[in-house]
N, C-alpha and C positions, 0 to 999 in steps of 0.2 A: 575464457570463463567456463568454470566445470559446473555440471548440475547434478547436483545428487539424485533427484528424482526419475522414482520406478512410474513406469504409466506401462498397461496391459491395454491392448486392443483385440478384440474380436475381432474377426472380418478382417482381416490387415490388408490381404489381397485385392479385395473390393474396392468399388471406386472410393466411397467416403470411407473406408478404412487407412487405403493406403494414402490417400492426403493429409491425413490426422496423422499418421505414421511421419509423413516427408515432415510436416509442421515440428511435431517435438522432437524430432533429430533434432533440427533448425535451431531449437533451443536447449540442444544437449542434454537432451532427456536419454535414457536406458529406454529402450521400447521392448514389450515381450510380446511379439506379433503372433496372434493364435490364427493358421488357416487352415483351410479342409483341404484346399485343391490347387496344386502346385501350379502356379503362374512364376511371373519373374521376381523372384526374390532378392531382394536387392543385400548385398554385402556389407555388413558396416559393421564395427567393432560398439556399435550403440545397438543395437537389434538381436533381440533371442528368438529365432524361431523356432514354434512350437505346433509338430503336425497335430489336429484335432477334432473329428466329428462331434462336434457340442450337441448334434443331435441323440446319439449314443454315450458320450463317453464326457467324463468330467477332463478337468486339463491337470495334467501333473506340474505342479508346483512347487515342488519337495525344496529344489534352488534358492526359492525366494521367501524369504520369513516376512517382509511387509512392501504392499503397493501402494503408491500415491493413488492414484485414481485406477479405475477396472473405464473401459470403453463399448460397450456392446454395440456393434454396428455388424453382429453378422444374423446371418436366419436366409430364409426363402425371399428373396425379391420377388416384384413386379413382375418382372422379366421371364419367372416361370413361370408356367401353363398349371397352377394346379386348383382345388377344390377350396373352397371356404375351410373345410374340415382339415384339409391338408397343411394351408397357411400355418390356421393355430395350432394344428398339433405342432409342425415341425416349429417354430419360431417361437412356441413355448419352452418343448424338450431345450431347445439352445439358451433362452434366460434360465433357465433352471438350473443345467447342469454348472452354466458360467458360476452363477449366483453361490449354489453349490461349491465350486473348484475354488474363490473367492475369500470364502468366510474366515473371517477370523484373521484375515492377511491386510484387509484397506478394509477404511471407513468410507470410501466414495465412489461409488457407482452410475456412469452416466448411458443412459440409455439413448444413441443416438438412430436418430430416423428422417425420413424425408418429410416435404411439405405435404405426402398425400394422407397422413393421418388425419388431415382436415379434411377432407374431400373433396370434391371438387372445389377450384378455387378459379374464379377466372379473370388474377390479378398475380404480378409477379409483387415480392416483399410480405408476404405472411406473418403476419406475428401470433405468439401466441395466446392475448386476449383477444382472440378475433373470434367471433359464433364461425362456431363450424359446420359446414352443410351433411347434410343427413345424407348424400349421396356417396356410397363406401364402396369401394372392391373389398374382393378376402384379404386383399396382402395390409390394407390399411385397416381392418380391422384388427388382425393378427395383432399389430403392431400398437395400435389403441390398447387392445388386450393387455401387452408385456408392460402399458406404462399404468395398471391399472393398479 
């Protein structure tokens, strides 16, 4: 079974990028994998890779005249060491310039993130009518911010 659909992911490299990636292979999706930082790039005649600091730089899309869905799962993690100011500026530059390099290509844009936009949470299964605790890092503000 062939699938016509284009799906772009930000982050591809990343943990939840590149599982979203393995997924719509799965279902014979076209992926246009956007990364910053060369890890193991997997080979498949389904996958465009596309090198890109979204921090700087929009993504060249000249190739593709329309996308099924845009994926944003890249920006600054948890995992780095940096400033409240530093989150949002970089993890904004990156919805931007995506959102930006995007336009006028797909009508659907998904902004994925983890369970710490809620904040502290000390239960596993979050959903998201759940009151969320006022207890924030930068990196999940950052990311409240992009879905603002």
């Amino acid at each position: 079974m062939t699938n016509n659909k284009i799906y772009l992911v930000t982050g591809s490299t990343g943990f939840v990028g590149s599982k979203l990636v393995e997924f719509l292979i799965k279902k014979n999706c076209h992926v246009i994998c956007i990364y910053n930082k060369k890890k193991n790039l997997q080979n498949s005649k389904k996958i465009t890779w596309i090198k890109c600091n979204l921090e700087k730089n929009k993504i060249n899309l000249n190739k593709f005249n329309f996308i099924d869905a845009v994926f944003i799962a890249s920006g600054a993690n948890s995992g780095a060491n940096l400033s409240e100011n530093d989150f949002l500026n970089r993890n904004e530059k990156t919805l931007i310039n995506t959102v930006l390099s995007v336009s006028g290509k797909t009508k659907k844009i998904i902004n994925v993130s983890s369970q710490v936009v809620y904040g502290k949470q000390n239960k596993i299964g979050i959903r998201e009518s759940q009151k969320i605790s006022l207890n924030y890092n930068p990196y999940s503000i950052s990311k409240i911010n992009e879905k603002s």
